[in-house]
N, C-alpha and C positions, 0 to 999 in steps of 0.2 A: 809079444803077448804077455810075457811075464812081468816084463817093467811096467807093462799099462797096468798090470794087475797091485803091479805094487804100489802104482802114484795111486791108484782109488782106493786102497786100503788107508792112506796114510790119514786124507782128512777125517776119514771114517773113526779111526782110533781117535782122531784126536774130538770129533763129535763126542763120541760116547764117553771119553775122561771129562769131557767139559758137562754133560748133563750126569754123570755122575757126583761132581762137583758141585753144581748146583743143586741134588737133593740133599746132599750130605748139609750145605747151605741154609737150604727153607727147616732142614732140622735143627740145623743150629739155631736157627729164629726162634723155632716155636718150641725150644730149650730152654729156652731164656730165662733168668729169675729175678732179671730188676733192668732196669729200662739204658743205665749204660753199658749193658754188657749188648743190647740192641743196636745202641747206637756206636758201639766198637765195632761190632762186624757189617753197619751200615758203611764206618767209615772206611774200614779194610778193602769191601766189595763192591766200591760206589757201579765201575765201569761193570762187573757182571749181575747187577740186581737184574732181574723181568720184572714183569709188571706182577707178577705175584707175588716173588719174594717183596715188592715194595707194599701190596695189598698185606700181606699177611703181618709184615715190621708191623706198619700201624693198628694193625687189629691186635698184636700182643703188648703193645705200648698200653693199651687201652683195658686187656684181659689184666695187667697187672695192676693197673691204678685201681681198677673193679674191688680184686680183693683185697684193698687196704680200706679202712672204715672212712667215712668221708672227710673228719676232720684232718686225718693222715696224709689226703692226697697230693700230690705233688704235680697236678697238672700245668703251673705255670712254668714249674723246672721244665717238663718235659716240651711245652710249645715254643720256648724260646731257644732250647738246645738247637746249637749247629747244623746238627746232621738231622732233625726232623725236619727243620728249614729243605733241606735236601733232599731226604722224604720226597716231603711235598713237591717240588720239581718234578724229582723222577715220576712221581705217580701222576702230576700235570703232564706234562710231555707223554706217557704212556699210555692213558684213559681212554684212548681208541679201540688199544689193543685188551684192555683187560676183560672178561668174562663178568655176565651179567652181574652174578650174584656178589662177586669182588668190589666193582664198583660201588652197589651198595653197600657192602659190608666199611667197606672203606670208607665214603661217607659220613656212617653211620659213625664209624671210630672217632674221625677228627670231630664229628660234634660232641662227642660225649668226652669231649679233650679240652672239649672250650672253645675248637675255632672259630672266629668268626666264621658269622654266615653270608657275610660280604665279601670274606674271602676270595682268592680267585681258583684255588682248586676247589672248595665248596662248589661255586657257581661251574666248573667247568665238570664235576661228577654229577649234579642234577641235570644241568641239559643235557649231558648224553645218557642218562638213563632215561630222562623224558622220554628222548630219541626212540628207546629199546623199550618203552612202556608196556607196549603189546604181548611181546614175547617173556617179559619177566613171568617166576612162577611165583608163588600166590604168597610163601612165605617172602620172597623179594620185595615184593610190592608192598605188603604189610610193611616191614620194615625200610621200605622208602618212603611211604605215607606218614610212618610215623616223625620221618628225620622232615619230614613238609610240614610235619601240624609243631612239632618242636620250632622250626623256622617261622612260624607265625603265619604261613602262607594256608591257610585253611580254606582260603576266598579265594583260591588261584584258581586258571583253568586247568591246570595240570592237576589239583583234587576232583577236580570235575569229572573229568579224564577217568580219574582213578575209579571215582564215585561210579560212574557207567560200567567199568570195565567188571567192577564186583557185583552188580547189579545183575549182570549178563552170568556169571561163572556162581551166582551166592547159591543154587544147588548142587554145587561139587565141594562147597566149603564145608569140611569134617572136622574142622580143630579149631578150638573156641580159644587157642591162644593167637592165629592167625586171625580170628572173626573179631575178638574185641578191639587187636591193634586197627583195623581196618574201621571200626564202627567210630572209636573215636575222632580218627581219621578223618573221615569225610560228614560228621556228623552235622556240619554248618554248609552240606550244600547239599541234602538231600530232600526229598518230597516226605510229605508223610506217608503216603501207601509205602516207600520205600523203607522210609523207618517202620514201620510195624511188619514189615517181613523180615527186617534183620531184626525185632525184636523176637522175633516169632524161632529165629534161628539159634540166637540167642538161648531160648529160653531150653529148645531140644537138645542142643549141644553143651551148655552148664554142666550138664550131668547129675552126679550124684554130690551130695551137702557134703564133700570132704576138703578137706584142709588142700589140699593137692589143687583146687580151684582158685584158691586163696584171690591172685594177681589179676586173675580173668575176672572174678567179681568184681572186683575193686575196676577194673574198666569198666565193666559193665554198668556201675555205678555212677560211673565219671562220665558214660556216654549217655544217660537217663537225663544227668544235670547238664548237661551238655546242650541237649534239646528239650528242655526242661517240660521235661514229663514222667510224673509221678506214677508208673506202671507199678501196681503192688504184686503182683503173680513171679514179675521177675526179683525186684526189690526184696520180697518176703525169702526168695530163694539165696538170694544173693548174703540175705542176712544172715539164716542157719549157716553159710557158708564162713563168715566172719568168726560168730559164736563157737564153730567147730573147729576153730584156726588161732583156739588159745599163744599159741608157741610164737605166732607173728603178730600177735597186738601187741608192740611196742607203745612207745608215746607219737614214734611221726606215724603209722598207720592209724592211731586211733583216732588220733587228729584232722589224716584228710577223712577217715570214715564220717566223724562227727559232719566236720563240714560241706559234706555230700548230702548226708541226713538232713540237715538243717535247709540247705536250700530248696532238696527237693520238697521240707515240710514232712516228713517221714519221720515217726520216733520208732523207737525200739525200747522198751523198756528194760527188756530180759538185755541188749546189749547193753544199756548203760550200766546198770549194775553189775555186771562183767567188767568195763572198764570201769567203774567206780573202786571195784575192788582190788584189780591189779594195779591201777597207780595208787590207789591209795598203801598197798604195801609199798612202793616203789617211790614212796616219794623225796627222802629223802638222795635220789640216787641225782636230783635234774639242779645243779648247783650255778647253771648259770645263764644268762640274763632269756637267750636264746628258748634252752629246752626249757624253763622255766616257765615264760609265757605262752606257752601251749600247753604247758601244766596249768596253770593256771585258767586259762580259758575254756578247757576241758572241764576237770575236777570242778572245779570254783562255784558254778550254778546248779551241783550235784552233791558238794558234801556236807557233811554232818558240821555241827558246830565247832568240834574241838580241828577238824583236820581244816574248815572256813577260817577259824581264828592263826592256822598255823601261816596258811597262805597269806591271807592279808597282812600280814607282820612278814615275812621274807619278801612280798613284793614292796612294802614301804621301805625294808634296806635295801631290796635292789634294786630302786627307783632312777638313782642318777645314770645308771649302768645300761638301761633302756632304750633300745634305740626307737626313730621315730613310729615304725610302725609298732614297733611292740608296746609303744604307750598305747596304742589305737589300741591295741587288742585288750589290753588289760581296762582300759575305760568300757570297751563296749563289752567285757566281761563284768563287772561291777554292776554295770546297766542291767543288763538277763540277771544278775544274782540280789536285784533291788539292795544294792547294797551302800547305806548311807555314812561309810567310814569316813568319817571328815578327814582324820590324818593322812590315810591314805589317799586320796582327794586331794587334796594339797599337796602333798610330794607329786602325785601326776602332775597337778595344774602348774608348778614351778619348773618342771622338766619340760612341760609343752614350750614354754614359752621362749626355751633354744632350739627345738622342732620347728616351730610353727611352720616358718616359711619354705620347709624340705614335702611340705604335704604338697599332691595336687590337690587338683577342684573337688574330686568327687569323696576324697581322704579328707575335707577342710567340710565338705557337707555333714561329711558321718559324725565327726568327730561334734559339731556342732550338734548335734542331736543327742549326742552320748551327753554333753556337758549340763545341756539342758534339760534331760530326761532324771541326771544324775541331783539337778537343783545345785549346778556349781556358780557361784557369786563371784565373779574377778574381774570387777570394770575395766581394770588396763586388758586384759587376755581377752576379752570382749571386744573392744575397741582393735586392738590388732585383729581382731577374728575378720570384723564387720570390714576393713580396711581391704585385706584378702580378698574377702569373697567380693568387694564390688570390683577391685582388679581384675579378677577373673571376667562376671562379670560382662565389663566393658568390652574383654577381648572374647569373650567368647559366641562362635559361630554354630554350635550343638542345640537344636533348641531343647533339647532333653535335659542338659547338662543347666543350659541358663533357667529352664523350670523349678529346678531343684535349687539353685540357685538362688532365686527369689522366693521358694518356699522359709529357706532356712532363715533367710534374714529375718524375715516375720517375725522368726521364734524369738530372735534376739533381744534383749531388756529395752525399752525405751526407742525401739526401733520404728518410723514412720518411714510413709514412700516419699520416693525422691522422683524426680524428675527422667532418670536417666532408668531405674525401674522401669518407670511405663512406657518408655521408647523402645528399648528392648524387647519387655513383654509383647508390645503391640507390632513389631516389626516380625518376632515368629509365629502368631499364632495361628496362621494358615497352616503353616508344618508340625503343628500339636496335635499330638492326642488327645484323648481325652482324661487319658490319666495325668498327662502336663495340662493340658486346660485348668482340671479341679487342682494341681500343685499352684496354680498363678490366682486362682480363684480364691482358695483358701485364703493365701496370703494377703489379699486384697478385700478381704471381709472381717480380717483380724486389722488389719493395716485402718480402714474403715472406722470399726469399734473404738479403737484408741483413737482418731482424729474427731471422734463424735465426742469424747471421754475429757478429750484435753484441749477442745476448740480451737483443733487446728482448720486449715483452709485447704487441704488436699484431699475432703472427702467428694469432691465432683469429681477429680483425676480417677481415683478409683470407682467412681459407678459409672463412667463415661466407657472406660477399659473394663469395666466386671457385661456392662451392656455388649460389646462386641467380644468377648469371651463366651456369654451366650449364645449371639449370632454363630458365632465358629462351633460351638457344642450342636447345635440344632443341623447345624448345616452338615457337620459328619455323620450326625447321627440320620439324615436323612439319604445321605451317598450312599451308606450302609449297606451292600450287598452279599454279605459272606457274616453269618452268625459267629463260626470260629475265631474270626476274625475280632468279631464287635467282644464279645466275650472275653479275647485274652485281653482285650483294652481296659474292660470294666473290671477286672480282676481287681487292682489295688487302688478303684474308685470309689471314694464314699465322703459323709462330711454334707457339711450344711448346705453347699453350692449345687451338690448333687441331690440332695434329697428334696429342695425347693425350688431348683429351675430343671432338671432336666428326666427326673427320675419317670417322670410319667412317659415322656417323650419317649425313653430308653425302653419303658416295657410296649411301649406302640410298635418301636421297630423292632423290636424282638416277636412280637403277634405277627408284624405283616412277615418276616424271617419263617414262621413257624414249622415252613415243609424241609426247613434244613436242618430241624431239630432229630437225632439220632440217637442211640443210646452211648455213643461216643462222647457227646455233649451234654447230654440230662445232667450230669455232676456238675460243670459250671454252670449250667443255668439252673440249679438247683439251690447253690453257692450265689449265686445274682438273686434268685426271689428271696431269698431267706435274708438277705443284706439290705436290701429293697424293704421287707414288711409289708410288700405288697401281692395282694389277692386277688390274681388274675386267674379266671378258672379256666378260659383255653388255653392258654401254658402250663398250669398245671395239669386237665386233664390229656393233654398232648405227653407230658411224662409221663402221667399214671400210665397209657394204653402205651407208648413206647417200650416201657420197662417191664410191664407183663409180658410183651411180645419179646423182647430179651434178655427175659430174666437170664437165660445160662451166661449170659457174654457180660457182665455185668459183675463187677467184683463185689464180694459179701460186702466189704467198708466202703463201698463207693455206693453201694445197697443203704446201709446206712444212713448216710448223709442224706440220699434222696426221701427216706423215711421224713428226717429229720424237719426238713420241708413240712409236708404233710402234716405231721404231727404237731409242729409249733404255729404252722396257720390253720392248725383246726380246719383242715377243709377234709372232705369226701369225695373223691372223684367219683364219678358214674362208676359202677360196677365195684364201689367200693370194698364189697368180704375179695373179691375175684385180683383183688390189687393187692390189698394187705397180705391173704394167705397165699399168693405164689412168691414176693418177697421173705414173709415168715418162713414159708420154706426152703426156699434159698439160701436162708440164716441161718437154719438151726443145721441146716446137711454140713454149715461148715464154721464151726463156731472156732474148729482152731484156729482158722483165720486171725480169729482174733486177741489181743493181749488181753489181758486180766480189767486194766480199767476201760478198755472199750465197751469189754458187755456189758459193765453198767451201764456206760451210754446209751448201750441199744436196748439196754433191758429198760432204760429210765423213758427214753424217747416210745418205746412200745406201750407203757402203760400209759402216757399220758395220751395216746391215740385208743387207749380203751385194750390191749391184747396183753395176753399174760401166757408166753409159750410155754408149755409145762417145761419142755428140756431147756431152756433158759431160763429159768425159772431157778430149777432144782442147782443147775451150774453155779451161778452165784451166791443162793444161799448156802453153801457148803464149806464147814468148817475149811477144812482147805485149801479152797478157793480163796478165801476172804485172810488167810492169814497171807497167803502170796500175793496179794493187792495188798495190803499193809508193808510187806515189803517192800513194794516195787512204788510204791506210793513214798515211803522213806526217800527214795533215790529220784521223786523226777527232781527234775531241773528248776522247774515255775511253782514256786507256789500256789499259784492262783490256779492252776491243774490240780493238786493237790485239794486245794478245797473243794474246785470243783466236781472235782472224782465222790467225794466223802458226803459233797452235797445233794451227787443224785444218788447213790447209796441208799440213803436217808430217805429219799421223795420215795425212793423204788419200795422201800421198805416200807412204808405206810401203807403206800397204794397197793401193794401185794398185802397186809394183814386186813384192812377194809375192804376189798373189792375181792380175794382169794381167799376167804377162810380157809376152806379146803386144803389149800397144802401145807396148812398146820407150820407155815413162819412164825417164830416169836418176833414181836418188836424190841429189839437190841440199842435203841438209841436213847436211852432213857441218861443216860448218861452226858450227851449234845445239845441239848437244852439250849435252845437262841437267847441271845437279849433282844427285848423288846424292844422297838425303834422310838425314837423320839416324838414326842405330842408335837407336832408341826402346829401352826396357825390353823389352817384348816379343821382338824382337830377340833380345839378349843373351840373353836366356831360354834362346829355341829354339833357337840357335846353340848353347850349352852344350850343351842335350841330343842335338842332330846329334854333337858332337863325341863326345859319349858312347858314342852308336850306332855313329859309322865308327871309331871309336880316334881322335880328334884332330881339334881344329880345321883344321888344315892340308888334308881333305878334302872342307872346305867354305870356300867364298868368301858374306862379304855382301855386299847391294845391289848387288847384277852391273848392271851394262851390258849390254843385249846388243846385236847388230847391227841399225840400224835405231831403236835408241836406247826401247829398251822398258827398266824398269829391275824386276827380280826381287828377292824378298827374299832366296832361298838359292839358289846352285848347287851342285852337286855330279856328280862321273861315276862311271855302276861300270859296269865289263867284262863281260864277256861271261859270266861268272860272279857277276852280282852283287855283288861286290868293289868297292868303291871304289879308285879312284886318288886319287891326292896331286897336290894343286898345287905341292908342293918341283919344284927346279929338276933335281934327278937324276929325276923323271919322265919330263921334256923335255916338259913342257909349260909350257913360259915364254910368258909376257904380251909378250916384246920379239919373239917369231919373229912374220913377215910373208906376208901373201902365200897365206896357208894358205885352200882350198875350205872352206866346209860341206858346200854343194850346189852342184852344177853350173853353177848359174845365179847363185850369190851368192858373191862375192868378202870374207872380214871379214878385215880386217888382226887381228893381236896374238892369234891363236889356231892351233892345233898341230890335226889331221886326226886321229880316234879312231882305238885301234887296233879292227880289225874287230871288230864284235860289242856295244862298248860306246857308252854313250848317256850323254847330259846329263840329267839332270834339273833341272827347276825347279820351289823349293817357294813358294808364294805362300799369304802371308797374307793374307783376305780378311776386313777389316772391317763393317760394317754398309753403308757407303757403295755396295759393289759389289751391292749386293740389294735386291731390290724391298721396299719395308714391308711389316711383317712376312711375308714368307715367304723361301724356299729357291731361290727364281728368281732366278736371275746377269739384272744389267743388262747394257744390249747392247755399251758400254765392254769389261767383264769379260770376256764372254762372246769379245771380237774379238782381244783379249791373247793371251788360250788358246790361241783357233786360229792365230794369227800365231807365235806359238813353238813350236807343233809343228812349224808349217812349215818355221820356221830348226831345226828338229831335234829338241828338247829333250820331253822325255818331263814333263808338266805334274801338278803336283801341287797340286791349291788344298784352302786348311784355311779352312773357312767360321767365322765367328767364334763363331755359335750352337752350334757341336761344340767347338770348343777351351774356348767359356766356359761351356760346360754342366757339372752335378753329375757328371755320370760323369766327368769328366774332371776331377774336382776335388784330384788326388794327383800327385803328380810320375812314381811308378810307374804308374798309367794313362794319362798324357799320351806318356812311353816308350813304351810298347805300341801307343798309338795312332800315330804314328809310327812303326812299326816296320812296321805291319799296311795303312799309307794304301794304295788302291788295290793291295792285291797285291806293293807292291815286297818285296821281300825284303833286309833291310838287312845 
């Protein structure tokens, strides 16, 4: 009994020395402080590793390369070493036995190592986690989804899988760093009801606007563009999050932040001037070619002159040092920064021309539009450009890709269609959209112009092929069953093909669509009729009654924009005050919503539909206000924002001291004074035949000024007898007297007080611009002129362009008469 006692004690000791040995082991591992002292006790230990201690080696290979900075890392030493080679073995061969979360974990290491993902312990750790898919916990699966969407497999059925599986558990999901790896994750194979319940999860679990969100926003951001949808409720959250996370905007966080911003169409202004300001101290710290062009492309379309002049002189010394894609970035920076540097311009275009051929297809589109936007001249760079793109091309099977493709050439200098164009063209366009239709379109109405121009013989190839371009636009638009659908198509359609063959078409199937109009979609098709210019009043009174009905669900700037409709087609829906004031209330409950230059938007869009909310009102005229719009106005990026922020300011301004006395605004723009636009032809015309009518020019004035800075084509006064007065100086009515009333309430220098009985008139020439397509409906602009000049006095005459360029008015004696007869004046 006693020797038996002694043979079973013996393996027992020797058990328990040997797992003794082995933690002493996995502590040595995860001791470690640089990667051969890993692969010394790798080698020492080959025959007693487990499959943990081989889990854990490569998770601390990985934890060390982590904290060296990226240009430091030394991940090719480490993937070609010996004994990781051996690693990897052992962890193949052992992958059976390992524990769920190891397996991932391990995975997860060799990717972030470099390994291929063709590998064969790669492939041999996903299919057996596939295997164990089910039973993974929730932080597992995030981080297996993530090393799937890393691998490129976002289209797998195994995200599918994953996609279900979070679908099923997304009410047990508490941790918004587990929820955003996952959202990005599966973000290319989900439903929408599914995406708006993890947006919805999303937006509970954020939390509080602290710094500590930082990583989570930043997916959260990445999963919006992801499925590119502009949700502002999380977006606006996501941004104080940013803003509050001074310590981590670097140059590469600002950069993908920008680039997230940009495509979802999302500004910030409060963030750019935040990044404006920290690179702008920081700039001299980004010295080479790499951080540079993110400097640049950032900065660039946001800085002041002295720090624009700094940049564009270090990117023409660092020109040669540019690799191909950071020439892209830096041209289509230049492009956003309207920036006409020839020197710099030149070092690009000379540096391209050892790029060229490293671009793909959709790199050789962009770039072609940056050169041609930029007005770069270089018929050799050209000629290699056009050589490219018809390679591509010939070989290309995408018809998206061959769409854009044959847009660009168009652009090209001297460029006509070819033969091999329209075989192409005509070979996809059953698989076109209709945003590729109008790309093929376009080009073949430019292509067109030019063969009409220079009497070439390829203008029937193109109306043969522009004829069955139509047929295809008609025929989709006719299959049409899903508004959503038609609607993301129309997004980036517009252009002369669209607005003369199919635009009518398009708002027919959008009417017969109509019961799938939701408040979900009111903003694109809000965005479609306002692009359109057309005045459909059951689609729009289909909005109006939608958007009353949810108003709550309805975000204040998506509020907005559907105004914006309204307002510039001057239209009324039925129950018009019941439309405007549950919108206006909606707006003003939440103005912080919005940035500094939006409310002038909404405040400029508001007046010209007639409302003047007192608390938007008081908000933007408020010293305060208006000095943080001067700010933030210094910092956009577009110019043409810029003006046009400063321009409805101005209109807001008017329309608030004429239409609201009452809340005692001074007019402040005395200082913005426009210049007068040029005497066209037309002009001279009409002026001749005024002159004809009153006895002489002299009783008529062009391009008036008036008070308030409105500018008229003709003025003229007649008395109380319908007699004209003279602007000669023995009238006394000279342009230098001061001081003089219109009206009681409005003060205009340089004008003389009527004598009783006689009136102003203003004759306004009204081109196509001031009217809805095709009809006789003034826009709400036009319509806001009118009334604001009656107000300063003047007795309004508008000549709508479809009357003056009509047949009846085809003789100079009927054009007399017509004038003579306008509205009853008696001349």
């Amino acid at each position: 009994m006693l020797c038996l006692r002694k043979v079973c004690l013996f393996p027992l000791r020797r058990y328990q020395a040997r797992t003794l040995s082995s933690d002493l082991l996995l502590s040595q591992i995860n001791n470690c402080t640089h990667e051969d002292e890993v692969f010394s006790l790798v080698g020492r230990n080959k025959a007693r590793l487990s499959e943990k201690h081989v889990g854990i080696a490569l998770n601390v290979l990985w934890q060390l390369q982590k904290k060296r900075p990226l240009l430091l890392r030394t991940s090719d030493y480490v993937r070609n070493h010996s004994q990781f080679l051996a690693l990897c073995i052992l962890a193949e061969n052992k992958v059976q036995h390992m524990e769920d979360e190891v397996i991932v974990d391990t995975l997860y290491s060799i990717q972030r190592l470099n390994v291929e993902d063709h590998d064969s312990l790669a492939e041999v750790l996903v299919t057996e986690a596939w295997k164990r898919l089910e039973r993974l916990s929730l932080p597992a699966l995030s981080k297996f989804a993530l090393c799937l969407y890393k691998q490129r497999r976002q289209f797998s059925p195994l995200i599918g899988k994953i996609a279900h599986i979070v679908d099923m558990k997304l009410d047990s999901i508490e941790d918004i760093r587990i929820l955003s790896v996952l959202m990005i994750s599966i973000s290319d194979v989900i439903s929408q009801s599914f995406r708006d319940r993890l947006l919805q999860k999303a937006e509970h679990l954020l939390g509080e606007e602290d710094e500590v969100y930082f990583n989570y926003a930043k997916r959260v951001t990445q999963f919006l563009q992801n499925v590119k949808l502009t949700y502002y409720p999380l977006l606006e959250k996501c941004n104080k999050i940013f803003l509050k996370s001074a310590s981590q905007l670097d140059l590469h966080n600002i950069s993908i932040i920008f680039g997230l911003y940009e495509q979802l169409g999302f500004d910030s202004a409060e963030f750019r001037l935040v990044a404006k300001q920290l690179l702008s101290e920081s700039i001299d710290d980004y010295h080479d070619p790499e951080t540079f062009a993110k400097l640049f492309f950032i900065l660039g379309p946001m800085a002041g002159s002295k720090v624009r002049e700094r940049l564009l002189v270090t990117a023409a010394h660092m020109a040669e040092e540019f690799s191909s894609h950071q020439v892209l970035a830096i041209l289509k920076t230049m492009q956003k920064m309207r920036c006409r540097n020839s020197h710099l311009l030149k070092k690009m275009v000379s540096v391209l021309h050892k790029h060229l051929d490293s671009y793909h297809v959709l790199q050789l589109i962009k770039l072609t539009q940056y050169l041609m936007l930029l007005r770069c001249y270089d018929p050799e760079l050209f000629a290699k450009l056009k050589m490219l793109l018809f390679g591509f091309l010939k070989s290309s099977v995408i018809s998206a890709d061959t769409a854009a493709i044959i847009r660009v050439l168009a652009l090209l200098p001297s460029s006509q269609v070819e033969e091999i164009i329209v075989n192409k063209a005509t070979a996809i366009l059953p698989q076109c959209s209709l945003y590729h239709l109008n790309y093929i379109a376009t080009a073949l109405v430019k292509w067109n112009h030019y063969d009409q121009l220079h009497w070439q013989n390829t203008s029937e190839l193109c109306v043969k092929l522009l004829q069955k371009i139509n047929d295809c636009g008609f025929q989709r638009l006719h299959k049409a069953g899903n508004v959503n659908l038609l609607l993301e198509e129309l997004t980036h359609v517009n252009g002369e093909w669209f607005q003369e063959v199919i635009r009518e078409e398009t708002v027919a199937t959008c009417q017969r669509l109509i019961d799938q109009i939701t408040w979900k979609n009111v903003l694109q098709l809000s965005f479609f009729l306002i692009k359109t210019n057309h005045r459909c009043p059951s689609l729009l009174d289909r909005i109006a009654s939608v958007t009353v009905e949810n108003t709550d669900k309805i975000h204040p700037f998506e509020m907005y924009s559907i105004l914006c409709l309204f307002s510039i087609l001057n239209y009324d829906p039925p129950g018009n005050e019941e439309f405007f004031d549950s919108c206006i209330q909606h707006l003003t409950s939440n103005l912080s919503c919005f940035e500094t230059h939006h409310l002038v938007l909404l405040g400029h869009v508001l007046a010209v539909a007639g409302y003047f909310p007192p608390a938007l009102i008081k908000t933007i005229f408020n010293v305060s206000f208006l000095s943080k719009l001067d700010a933030q106005l210094e910092g956009k990026y577009l110019a043409l924002m810029n003006l046009r922020v400063r321009s409805r300011l101005m209109k807001l301004n008017r329309a608030v001291c004429l239409e609201c006395p009452e809340f005692h605004i001074p007019w402040f723009h005395d200082q913005c004074k426009p210049s007068r636009s040029r005497i066209n032809p037309l002009r001279q015309h009409v002026h001749k035949m005024l002159a004809e009518i009153l006895g002489g020019s002299h009783y008529t004035r062009v391009s008036v000024l008036t008070p308030y800075y409105y500018e008229i084509d003709f003025e003229c006064i007649l008395d109380k007898n319908k007699k004209p007065l003279s602007y000669m100086p023995q009238n006394m009515l000279l342009s230098a007297l001061e001081g003089i009333h219109w009206r009681r309430d409005i003060k205009v220098e340089g004008r003389k007080a009527l004598p009783p009985g006689a009136q102003r008139i203003a004759l306004e020439l009204l081109d196509s611009k001031a009217f809805i397509k095709d009809s006789h409906h003034l826009k709400g602009e036009a319509a806001v002129k009118k009334r604001h000049l009656e107000m300063l006095g003047y007795r309004v005459i508008q000549i709508p362009h479809f009357e003056w360029n009509s047949m009846v008015l085809s003789t100079k004696g009927e054009q007399l008469e017509y004038l003579r007869r306008w509205e009853g004046v008696v001349w």
